[in-house]
N, C-alpha and C positions, 0 to 999 in steps of 0.2 A: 449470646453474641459470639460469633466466630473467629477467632483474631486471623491474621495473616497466617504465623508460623504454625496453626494447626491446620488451616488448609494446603497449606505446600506435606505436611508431613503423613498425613491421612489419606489423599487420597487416591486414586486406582493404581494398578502397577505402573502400565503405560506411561500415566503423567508421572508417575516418582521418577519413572527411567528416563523421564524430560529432567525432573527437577534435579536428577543424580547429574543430568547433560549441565543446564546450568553451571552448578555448583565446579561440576569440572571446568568448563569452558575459563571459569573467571579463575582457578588455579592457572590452567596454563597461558591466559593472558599474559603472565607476569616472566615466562621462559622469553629469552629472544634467542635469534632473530624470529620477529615473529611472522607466523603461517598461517595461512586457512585451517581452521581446527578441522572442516566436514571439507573434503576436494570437492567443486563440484563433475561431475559425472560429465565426462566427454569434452572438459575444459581445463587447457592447461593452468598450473598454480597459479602464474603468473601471469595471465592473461586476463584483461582487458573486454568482457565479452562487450560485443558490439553485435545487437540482432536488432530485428524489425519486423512487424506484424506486417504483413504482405497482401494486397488485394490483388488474387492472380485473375488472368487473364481468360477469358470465356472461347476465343481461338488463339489460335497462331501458336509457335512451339512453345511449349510450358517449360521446356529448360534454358530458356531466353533468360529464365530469372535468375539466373547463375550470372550471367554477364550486369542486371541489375544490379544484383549485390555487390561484385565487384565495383562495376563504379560509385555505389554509393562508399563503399568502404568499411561495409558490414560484413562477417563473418558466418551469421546463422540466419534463417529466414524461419518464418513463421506464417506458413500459407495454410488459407484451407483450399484443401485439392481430393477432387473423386479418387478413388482407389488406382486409377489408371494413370492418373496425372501423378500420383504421387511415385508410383514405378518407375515413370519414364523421367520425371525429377533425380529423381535418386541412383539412375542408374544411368545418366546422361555425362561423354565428355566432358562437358564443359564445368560439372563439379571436379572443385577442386578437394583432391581427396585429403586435403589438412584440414582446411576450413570450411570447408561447403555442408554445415550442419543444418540440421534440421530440428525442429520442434513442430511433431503434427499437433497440428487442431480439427476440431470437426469431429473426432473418430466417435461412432454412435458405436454401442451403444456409452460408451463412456464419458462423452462431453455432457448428456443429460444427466450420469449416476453421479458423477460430481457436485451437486444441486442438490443434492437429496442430506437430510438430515436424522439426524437421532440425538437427541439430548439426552442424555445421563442424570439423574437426582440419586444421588451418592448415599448410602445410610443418616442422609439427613441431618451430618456433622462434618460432612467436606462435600467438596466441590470439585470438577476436572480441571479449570482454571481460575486463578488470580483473575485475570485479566477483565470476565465475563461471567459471573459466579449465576447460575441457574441453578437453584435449591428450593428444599419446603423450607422454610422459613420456624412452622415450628412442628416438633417432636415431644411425642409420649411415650413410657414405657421401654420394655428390652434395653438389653444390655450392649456396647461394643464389643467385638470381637474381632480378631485378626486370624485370619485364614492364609495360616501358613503354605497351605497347597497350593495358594495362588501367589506366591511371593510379595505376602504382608498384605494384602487386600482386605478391607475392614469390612465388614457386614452386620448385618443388628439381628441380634437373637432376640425372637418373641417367642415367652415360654409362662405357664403360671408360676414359675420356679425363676424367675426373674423379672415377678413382682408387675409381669401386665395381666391388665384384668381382659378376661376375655369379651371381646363386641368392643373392645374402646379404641378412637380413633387412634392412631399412633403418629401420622403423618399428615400436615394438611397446607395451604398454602403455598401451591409453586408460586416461583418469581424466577423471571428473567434479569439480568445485569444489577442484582442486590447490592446495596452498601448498608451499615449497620443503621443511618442514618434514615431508613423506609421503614417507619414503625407503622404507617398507617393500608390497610388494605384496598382503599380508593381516594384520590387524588378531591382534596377540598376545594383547591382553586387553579386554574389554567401554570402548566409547569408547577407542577405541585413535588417540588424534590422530595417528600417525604413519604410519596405514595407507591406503592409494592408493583411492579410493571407485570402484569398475566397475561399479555398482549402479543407479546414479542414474537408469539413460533405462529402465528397465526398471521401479525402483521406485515412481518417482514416473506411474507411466503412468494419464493417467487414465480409461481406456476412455469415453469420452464419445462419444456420438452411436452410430448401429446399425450404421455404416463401421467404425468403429472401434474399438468394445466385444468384447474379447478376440481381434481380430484375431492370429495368431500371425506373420504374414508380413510383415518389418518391411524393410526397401532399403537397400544400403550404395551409395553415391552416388560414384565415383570420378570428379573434373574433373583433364583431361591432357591434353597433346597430344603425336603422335609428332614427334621433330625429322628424323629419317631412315627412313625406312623401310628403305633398304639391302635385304639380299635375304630380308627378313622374309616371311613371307606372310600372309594374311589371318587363316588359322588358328593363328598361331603368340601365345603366351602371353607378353605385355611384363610382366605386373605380376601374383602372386599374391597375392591376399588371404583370411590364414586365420581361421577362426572358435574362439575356445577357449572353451569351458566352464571358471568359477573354481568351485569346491567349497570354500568356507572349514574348517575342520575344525571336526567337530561337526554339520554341518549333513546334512539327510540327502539320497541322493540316489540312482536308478534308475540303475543299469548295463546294460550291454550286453543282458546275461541277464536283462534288467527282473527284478531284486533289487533291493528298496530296501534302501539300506544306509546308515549315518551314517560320514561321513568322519573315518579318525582320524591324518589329517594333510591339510595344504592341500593340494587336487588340483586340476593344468590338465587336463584332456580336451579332445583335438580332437574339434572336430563340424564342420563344415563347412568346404569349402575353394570360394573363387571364383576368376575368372580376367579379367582384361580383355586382349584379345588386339588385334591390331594390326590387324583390320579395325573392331574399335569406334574407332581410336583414326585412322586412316586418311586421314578426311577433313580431318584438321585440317595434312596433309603442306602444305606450298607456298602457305595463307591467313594466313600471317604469325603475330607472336606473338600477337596477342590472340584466336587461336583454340582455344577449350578445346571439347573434347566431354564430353559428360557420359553416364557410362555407368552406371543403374542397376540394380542384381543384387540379388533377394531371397534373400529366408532366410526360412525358417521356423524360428523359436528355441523351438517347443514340440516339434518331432522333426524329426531331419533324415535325407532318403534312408532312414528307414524302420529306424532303429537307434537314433542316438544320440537321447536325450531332452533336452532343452536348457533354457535360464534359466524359460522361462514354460510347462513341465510340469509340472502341478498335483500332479507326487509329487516334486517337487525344490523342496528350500528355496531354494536361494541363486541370486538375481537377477543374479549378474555374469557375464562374459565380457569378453574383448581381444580386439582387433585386430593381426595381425601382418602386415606386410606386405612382401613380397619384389618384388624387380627380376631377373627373369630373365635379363636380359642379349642377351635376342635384339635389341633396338634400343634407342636411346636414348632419352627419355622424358622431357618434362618433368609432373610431379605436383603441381596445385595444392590441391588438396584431399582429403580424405575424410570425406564428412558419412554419418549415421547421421539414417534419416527411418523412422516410423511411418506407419501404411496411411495417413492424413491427407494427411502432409505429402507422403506421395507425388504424391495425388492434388493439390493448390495445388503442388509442384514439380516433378515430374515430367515427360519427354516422349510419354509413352502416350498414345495417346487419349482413356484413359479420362480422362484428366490434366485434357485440353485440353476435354472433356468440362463435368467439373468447374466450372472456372475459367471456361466462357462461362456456366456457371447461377449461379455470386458474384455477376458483372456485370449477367445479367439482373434476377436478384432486385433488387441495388442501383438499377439502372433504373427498375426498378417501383416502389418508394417514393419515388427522389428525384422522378422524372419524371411517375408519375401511368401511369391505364392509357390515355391518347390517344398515339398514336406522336410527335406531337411537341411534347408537353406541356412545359411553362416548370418550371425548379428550383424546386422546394421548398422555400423557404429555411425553412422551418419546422424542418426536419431538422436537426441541427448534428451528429450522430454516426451511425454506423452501430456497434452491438455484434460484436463477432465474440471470442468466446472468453470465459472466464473464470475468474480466480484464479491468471495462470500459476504456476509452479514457476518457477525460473531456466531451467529445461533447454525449456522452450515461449517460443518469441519468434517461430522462425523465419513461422512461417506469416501471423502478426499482420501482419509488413514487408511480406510478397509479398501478404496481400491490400490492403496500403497501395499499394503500387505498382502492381500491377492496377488496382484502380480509379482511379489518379491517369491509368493509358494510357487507361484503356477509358469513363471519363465526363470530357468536356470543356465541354458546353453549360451555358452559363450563371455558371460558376466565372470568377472573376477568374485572373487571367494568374500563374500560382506556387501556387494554393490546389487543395488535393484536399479529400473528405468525408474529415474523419478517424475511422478506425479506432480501434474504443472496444473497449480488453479488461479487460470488470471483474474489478475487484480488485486485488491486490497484497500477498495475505497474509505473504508474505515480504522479508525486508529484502533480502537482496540477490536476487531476485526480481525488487523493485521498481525498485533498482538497473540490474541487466543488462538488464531490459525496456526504459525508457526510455533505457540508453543505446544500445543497438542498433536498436529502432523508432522512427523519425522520429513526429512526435506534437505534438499543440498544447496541451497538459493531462498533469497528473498527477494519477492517483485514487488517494490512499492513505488504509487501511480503518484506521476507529479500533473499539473493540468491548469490549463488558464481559462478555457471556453468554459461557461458557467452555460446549463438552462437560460434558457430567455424570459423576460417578463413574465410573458402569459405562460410561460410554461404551469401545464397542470401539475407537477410534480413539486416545485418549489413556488411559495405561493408570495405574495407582495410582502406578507408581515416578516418575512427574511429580510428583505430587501432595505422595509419600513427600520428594521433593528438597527440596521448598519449604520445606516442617517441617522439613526436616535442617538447612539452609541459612540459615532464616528466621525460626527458632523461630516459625512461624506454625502457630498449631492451627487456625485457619479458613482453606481457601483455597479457596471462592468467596465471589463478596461475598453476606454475608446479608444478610438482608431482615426489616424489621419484621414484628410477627405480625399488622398490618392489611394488610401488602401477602403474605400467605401465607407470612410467614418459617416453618420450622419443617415445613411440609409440603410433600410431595414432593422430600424431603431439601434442601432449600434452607435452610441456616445460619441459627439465629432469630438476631436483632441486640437483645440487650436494651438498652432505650432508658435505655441509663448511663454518665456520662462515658468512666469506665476502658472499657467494652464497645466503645463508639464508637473508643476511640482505638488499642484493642488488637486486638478482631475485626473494623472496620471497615476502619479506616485505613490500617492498614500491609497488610492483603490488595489493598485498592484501589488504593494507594500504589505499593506494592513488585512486586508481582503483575502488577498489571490496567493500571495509569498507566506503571509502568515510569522511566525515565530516559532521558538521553539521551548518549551517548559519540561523538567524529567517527570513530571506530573502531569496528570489530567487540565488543559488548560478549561479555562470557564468559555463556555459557549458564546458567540461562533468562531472562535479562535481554530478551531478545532480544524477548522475548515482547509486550512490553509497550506501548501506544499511544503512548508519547513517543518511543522509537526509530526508530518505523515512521514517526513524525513526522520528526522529526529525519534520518532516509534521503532520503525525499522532497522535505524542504528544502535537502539537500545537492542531489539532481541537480537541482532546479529553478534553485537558484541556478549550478548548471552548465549548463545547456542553454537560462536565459530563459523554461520554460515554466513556466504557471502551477500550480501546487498545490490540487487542491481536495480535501478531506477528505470521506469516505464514512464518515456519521455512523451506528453502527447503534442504532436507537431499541426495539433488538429483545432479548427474550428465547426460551429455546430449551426445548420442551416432547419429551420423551420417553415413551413406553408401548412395552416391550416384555418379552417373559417369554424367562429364560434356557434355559428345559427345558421337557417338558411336564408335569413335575412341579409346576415352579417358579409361584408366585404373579406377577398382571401386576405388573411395575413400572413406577411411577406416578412421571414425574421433573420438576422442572420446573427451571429454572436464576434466578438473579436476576434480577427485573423493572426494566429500566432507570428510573430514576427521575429527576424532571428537572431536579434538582442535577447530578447527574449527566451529562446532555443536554448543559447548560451548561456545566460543565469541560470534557466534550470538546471542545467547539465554541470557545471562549476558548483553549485549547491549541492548536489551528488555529491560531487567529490569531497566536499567541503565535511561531509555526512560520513565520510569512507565507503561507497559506493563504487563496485567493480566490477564495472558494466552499466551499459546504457542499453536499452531495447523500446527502439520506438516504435509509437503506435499513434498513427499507423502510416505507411507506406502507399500509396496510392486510395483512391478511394470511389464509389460509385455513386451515379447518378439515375440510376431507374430507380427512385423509392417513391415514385409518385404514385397515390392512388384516387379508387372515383371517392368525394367525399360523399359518407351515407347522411347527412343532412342537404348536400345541396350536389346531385350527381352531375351537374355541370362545369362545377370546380374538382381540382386536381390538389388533394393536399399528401403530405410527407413530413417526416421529420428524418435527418441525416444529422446524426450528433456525432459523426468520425468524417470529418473534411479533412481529407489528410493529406501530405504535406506534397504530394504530385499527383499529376493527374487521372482520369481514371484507369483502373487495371496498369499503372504503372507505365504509359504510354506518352505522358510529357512531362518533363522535367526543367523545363523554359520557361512557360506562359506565366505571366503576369498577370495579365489585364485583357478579358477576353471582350470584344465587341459584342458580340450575341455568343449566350451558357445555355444551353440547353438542358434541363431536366427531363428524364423521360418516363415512360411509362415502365411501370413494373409488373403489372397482370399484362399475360399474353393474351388477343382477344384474335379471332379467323381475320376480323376486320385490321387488326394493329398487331403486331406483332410487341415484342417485347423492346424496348429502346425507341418505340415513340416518339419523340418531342414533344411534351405538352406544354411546358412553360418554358419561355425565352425570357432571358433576362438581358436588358444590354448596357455596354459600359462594365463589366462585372470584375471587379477584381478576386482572382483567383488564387495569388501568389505560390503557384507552383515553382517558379524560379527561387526565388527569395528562399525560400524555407529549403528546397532541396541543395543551393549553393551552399548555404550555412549548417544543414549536414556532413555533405563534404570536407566541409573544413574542420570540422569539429571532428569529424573519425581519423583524420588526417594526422588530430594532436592530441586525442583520448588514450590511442597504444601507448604512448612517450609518456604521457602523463601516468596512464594505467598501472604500466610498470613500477614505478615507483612507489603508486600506491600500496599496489599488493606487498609491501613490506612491513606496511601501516597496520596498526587495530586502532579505532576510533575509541577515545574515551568521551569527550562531552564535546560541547558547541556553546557558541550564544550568538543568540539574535540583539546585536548592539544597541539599536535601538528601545528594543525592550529591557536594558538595564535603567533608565532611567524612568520615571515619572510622565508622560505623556497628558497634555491638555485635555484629551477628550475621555479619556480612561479611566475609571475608577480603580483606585490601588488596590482597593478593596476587595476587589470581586476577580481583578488580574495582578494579583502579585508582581512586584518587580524582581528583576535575576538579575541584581549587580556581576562584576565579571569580584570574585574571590580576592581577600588581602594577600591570599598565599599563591594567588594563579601563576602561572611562568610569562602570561602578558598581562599590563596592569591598566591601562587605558589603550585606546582604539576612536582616531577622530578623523575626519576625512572632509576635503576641500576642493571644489571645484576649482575648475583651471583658470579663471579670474582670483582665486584667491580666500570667495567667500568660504568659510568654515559652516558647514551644516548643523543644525540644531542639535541636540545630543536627540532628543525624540525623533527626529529625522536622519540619523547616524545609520543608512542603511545597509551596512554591510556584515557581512555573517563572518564568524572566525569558528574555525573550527581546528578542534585538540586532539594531538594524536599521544598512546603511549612512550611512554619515555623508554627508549632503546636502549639496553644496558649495555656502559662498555668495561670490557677488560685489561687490565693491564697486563706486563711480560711475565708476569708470574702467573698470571691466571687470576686474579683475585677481582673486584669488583670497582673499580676505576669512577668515582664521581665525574670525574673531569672528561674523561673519555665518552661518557652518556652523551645522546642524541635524541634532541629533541625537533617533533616536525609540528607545524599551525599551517591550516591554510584559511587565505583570504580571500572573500568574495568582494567585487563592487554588487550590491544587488541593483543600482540604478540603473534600467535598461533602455532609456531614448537615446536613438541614435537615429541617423539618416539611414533609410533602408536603402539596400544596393537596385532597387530600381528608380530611382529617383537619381539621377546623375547630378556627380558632386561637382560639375562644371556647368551645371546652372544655377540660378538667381535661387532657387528655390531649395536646392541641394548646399548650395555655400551657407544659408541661413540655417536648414537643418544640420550642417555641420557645425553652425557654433551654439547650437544649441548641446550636444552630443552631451551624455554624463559621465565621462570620465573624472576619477574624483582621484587625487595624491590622497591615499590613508596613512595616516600616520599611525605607528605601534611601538609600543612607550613599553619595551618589557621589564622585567622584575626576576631575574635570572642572577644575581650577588651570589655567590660562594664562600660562608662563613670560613675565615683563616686565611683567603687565598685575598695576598693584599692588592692587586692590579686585576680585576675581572674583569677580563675582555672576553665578548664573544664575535664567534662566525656567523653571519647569519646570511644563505645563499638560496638563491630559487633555485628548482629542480624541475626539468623538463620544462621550461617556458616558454607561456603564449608568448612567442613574439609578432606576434601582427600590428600591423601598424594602429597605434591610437588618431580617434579623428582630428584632422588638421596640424598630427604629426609628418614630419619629411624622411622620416627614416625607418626602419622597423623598430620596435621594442626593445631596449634592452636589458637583460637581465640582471637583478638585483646579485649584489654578493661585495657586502663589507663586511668590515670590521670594527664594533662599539665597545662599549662599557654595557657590563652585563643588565645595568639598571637604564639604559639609555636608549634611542628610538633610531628608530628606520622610517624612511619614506620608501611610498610605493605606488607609482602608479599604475592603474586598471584603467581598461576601457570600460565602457558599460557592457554591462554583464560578466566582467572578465575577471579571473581566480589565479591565485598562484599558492603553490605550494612551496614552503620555507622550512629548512633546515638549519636546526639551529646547535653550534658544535663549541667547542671551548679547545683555539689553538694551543699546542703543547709545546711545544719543542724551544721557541725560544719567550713565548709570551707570559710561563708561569717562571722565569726566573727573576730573582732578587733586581736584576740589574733592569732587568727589561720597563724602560720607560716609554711613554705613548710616543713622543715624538721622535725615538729610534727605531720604528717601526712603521712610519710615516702616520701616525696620529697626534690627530690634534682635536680641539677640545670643540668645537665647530661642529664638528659630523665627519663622516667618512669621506676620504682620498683617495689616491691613489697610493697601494703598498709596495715595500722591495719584495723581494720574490723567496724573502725569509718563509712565511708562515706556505704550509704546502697547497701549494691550488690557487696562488693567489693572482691569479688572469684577471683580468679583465673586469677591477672591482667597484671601479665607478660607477652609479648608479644612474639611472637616465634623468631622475627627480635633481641633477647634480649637473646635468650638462645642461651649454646650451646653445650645445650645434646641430641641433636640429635631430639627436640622432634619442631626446628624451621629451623633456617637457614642452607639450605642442602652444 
């Protein structure tokens, strides 16, 4: 068994010089004021990144979109543009040369080598990551060794003089995402946690790019070197490495006699056997230790040598296979590795030509955008990212590093002395994904995806028994979020929301809540927890706060439209999923923050409607799937419509008869909410800088999802642990109340708090001041029904949805006492606040900032969706004196007042949860 601390300590250089990053990062945590430990590249410290995924325009002038971005209030864009477009982008007027950044996408050949992979199996007693450990599982023979040449890099020496016998296996069993907990090598019953996963590099493949897409020929990668040659010869076999087919039982699968047959027990079949012999291994005799040669040997894993039929033969179920690896015993051997690469990653790692090939067309391409088409054109600095890949799985990183490292060798002009373009792999749908990415790729940023449009029903990807869990699990009869019947609830199976307390709190709430928001655990939470935006949150703040880089949240403002027919029988089906709404928008973007998130980058910006095509079961119908409805209209061309009479979809093959944009399906009455979603961007970029700011002062230590401190009805504690908020935390309760009065259940207590470092202060001699420390929380409402802004709040229909609204007063009960100090009062003031008006308030918002007892509570009203950030400070000057009593200072034992002008900054301290002129509680 492996523990933790010998896999951080063992193994490659690379990851130590992460795990050295780590281990640094959480030292200088504890320095203030605190900074960005990694800058990121082409973004000021302090700044607030505000970008968007762009769907640009097919005519008219392409640097139009400069004037887009400005009004939306975003600073970078993220277009994909032909080589010509992005010229005349980048060198057009109307950018503005502070902020008119860019982040190419598209750039071939690098948006495909991004996709490509290479696993690592380590000397077979570490691993490249914690996170996603892919290892053999078990090991014989040879000895560990440390290979000083390579700074500490361990490797296994197989020798007769260290006790391995020659011909014996040494290495056997890979496993993908291992815990100690997988003692068995096939799964006995459906989710079988104990069973070893072989599956993984095969299953998750994502055939991306025309290199790549069903490629069968995949490279086992052995790094070695001979320590003797002795009287080996060139042809002689140092290392066997065998290939087995798994056959789980049940599964069905092509024999010899191409019979397909279903397996009625677990079957290994050999398929293929390789060899590294001692002329690959040769040159590395008498160049010291840090000389490894790398020997790659393919496979074809859909048929080998013309018999056996392997993992990715389209008449065999089961995607796994091991690795078995032998020491022949003809010479001595040292074995650093054995990685597993797809046709990709061959071509970024590999030594073939084809390879080298490759990897000078990355660099070129990169050349060509950062540098312009004159040969010795000035950086770019408009650029701050190059894309290369997207979405990884845990099991794709490799490629992402090596084209980091490429272009850090292969462009130097004009870069500051330490800084490379960094490599940008969107997404991170995965928790620990997102995890193992960033801890193995060097990176100046973290992009973690927040999202409410689920797959639909029939979606082929996500199948009913997801669905079926939720309901088991959840007693949820609704799981996706519905939708009013002015925003299309009800059609194209999208969930109607009737607009009534209980419907709100029961079909809304708890699908959005539980479902779609999620929670947050510093552990692996139990399945489908996992699923949810506050954990994918919650992952990303964790390695940010490990590694110093920044966090920005990839907001998606998008819903997902489906048309397709299951048979040729079968009628079109007409699908569409929840239209994000910009309460909604807003809780996501407030959770960000709440997360320490700096930067928001939405995806996406505009979006298209030619994805229709002929269906090949019934060519009469027109089917498509569009899973980026994004938040205006197509190519970025209305930012108003709501509700279109007749939507046209169009054709996406050009034919002599139809050109491309056809119209093949009309929908009518369609709600689009392009208005809706693009106002409530505006106004969210409007108050993100102000907010931003301030953040970037912050390092995020922990969060809790309130709700999930207590005990929950439908939950088992057992399987979801509860995360009370700490006896020692600086808040000690957290309850919150609608605007009638009612107090929310502690299981339906939906609001997120989130913990920031304690800022150290000093006092006039320099020394280290208790009382001067500054502490910040911030608060989310996560309730997000509101009246959407096209529903006019001056009809019948608008006044009802306004009293339905979920603004909730939270109450926060802190636990901030000061052992000796006999009168503990604190300051406790918002910083940059949302003041928009809350529903069926008469005035704008106003901003919290009194003055309590350190053990005592604040109110706080939020609209739905709405966040504030709280600073929390401990007055000096006259409130730690002997003499100083609460009601010489205008306190009283009630709650907060109004103060004299003693304590410094004291404006304006009455809270709106305290008025009642219309200027607080609606």
């Amino acid at each position: 068994m492996i523990s933790m601390r010998s896999i951080v300590l063992v193994t490659a250089r690379r990851v130590a010089c992460c795990a050295a990053t780590f281990m640094l990062a959480a030292g200088l945590l504890q320095a203030q004021p605190v900074r960005n430990v990694v800058p990121m590249y082409g973004v000021g410290e302090d700044e607030f990144l505000l970008s968007g995924y762009i769907a640009t325009r097919p005519d008219g002038p392409i640097d139009e979109l400069w004037n887009f971005a400005r009004a939306m209030g975003i600073t970078t864009l993220e277009p994909s543009l032909t080589q010509e477009q992005f010229d005349t982008l980048i060198a057009s007027p109307l950018r503005d040369s502070v902020t008119g950044r860019l982040i190419v996408r598209g750039l071939a050949p690098m948006q495909q080598a991004g996709v490509g992979r290479e696993l690592q199996f380590y000397p077979f007693d570490s691993v490249q990551s914690p996170f996603y450990q892919w290892l053999f599982v078990h090991r014989a023979g040879g000895r560990s060794a440390y290979n000083a040449a390579q700074g500490g890099v361990q490797e296994r020496i197989y020798s007769v003089a260290d006790s391995t016998t020659p011909g014996e296996m040494v290495a056997w069993n890979v496993a993908y995402d291992w815990h100690p907990w997988q003692t068995n090598r096939f799964a006995a019953r459906p989710y079988d946690t104990t069973a070893q996963d072989a599956a993984a590099f095969l299953s998750w493949y994502q055939y991306r790019g025309a290199a790549n897409r069903n490629a069968p020929t995949f490279h086992i990668a052995v790094r070695a070197r001979l320590l003797d040659a002795g009287t080996a010869r060139a042809s002689d076999s140092l290392l066997r490495l065998e290939v087995w087919y798994e056959v789980q039982k049940g599964s069905a699968y092509i024999d010899t006699a191409n019979v397909r047959s279903v397996a009625t027990e677990n079957m290994e079949l050999p398929y293929a056997t390789l060899y590294v012999r001692e002329g690959d291994l040769a040159r590395t005799v008498g160049r010291g230790a840090g000389a490894y040669a790398e020997v790659s040997l393919p496979v074809n894993l859909q048929q080998a040598g013309g018999r056996y039929f392997g993992p990715l033969h389209q008449g065999n179920d089961s995607r796994r296979f091991d690795l078995r690896l032998y020491w022949t015993g003809a010479a001595p051997v040292a074995v650093r590795s054995i990685a597993l690469r797809d046709s990709i990653g061959e071509l970024v790692l590999g030594d073939e030509p084809a390879s080298a090939e490759y990897r000078a067309a990355i660099v070129g391409a990169a050349r060509r955008m950062l540098y312009g088409p004159a040969p010795n054109g000035d950086l770019r600095r408009a650029v701050i990212r190059l894309m290369s890949g997207i979405e990884p799985h845990p099991t794709e990183f490799a490629t992402s590093a090596a084209i980091g490292r490429l272009l850090n060798d292969g462009l130097h002009r004009g870069f500051a002395a330490g800084t490379a373009i960094p490599v940008h792999n969107e997404g991170g749908t995965s928790d620990r994904g997102l995890q193992n990415f960033h801890y193995l790729v060097p990176g100046d940023a973290i992009f973690t995806e927040m999202l409410l449009a689920p797959p639909v029903d029939t979606s082929s990807v996500y199948g009913d028994d997801l669905y079926k869990a939720y309901r088991d699990r959840f007693h949820i009869d609704v799981v996706q979020v519905p939708s009013l019947a002015e925003h299309n609830g009800g059609r194209f199976q999208i969930p109607l929301l009737r607009a009534t307390r209980e419907a709100i709190e029961n079909d809304y709430e708890r699908v959005l809540q539980i479902v779609r928001m999620g929670q947050y655990y510093p552990f692996t939470p139990a399945w489908p927890w996992s699923l949810g935006n506050v954990t994918r949150l919650g992952e990303g703040a964790r390695v940010s706060d490990a590694t110093g880089r920044r966090m920005i949240a990839t907001l998606f403002t998008t819903a997902e439209l489906h048309l397709r027919v299951r048979g040729r029988t079968r009628p079109l089906d007409t699908l569409l999923s929840h239209v994000v709404e910009a309460s909604e928008m807003r809780t996501m973007a407030n959770l960000a923050l709440c997360y320490g998130a700096r930067g928001i980058h939405y995806y996406w910006l505009g979006n298209y409607t030619n994805y229709l095509y002929r269906s090949p079961e019934n060519p009469d119908l027109w089917v498509g799937v569009n899973d980026s409805w994004g938040s205006n209209g197509p190519l970025t061309r209305d930012t108003t419509l709501d509700h279109a009479d007749t939507f046209a979809l169009t054709d996406n093959v050009a034919t002599p008869r139809y050109p491309q944009g056809t119209p093949r399906v009309l929908i009518p009455n369609f709600y689009v909410g392009y208005g809706v979603r693009t106002r409530e961007i505006k106004r969210l970029d409007a108050w993100l800088p102000r907010i931003g700011a301030e953040m970037a002062r912050l390092r995020w230590r922990d969060a809790y999802s309130i709700h999930a401190c207590v005990a929950h009805p439908h939950i088992d504690g057992r399987q979801v642990p509860l995360r009370p908020l700490p006896a020692g935390e600086i808040v000690r309760e957290v309850r919150a109340a609608s605007r009638d009065g009612r107090v929310d259940a502690p299981s339906a207590t939906y609001v997120e708090l989130g913990l920031f470092k304690t800022v150290a202060g000093l006092g006039a001699d320099g020394a280290t001041d208790s009382l001067r420390t500054v502490d910040h929380i911030f608060v989310v409402n996560r309730r997000s029904f509101e009246r959407p802004d096209d529903v006019p709040a001056s009809s019948p229909e608008g006044g009802r949805l306004d009293s339905l609204a979920e603004s909730r007063r939270i109450t926060i009960r802190f636990g901030l006492g000061r052992e000796g100090w006999r009168r503990g009062i604190i300051r406790v003031r918002e910083l940059a606040a949302d003041t928009a008006r809350l529903p069926l308030a008469g005035a704008p918002r106003m901003p919290l900032d009194t003055f309590i007892h350190a053990d005592s509570s604040v109110n706080l009203w939020l609209r739905p969706g709405g966040g504030a950030l709280l600073e929390i400070t401990y007055p000096l000057a006259d409130l730690r004196s002997e003499n100083a009593e609460p009601g010489s200072h205008g306190w009283f034992a009630g709650g907060p007042a109004p103060l004299s002008a003693d304590p410094p900054a004291a404006t304006r301290l009455r809270h709106d949860v305290r008025a009642r002129d219309g200027q607080g509680e609606p």
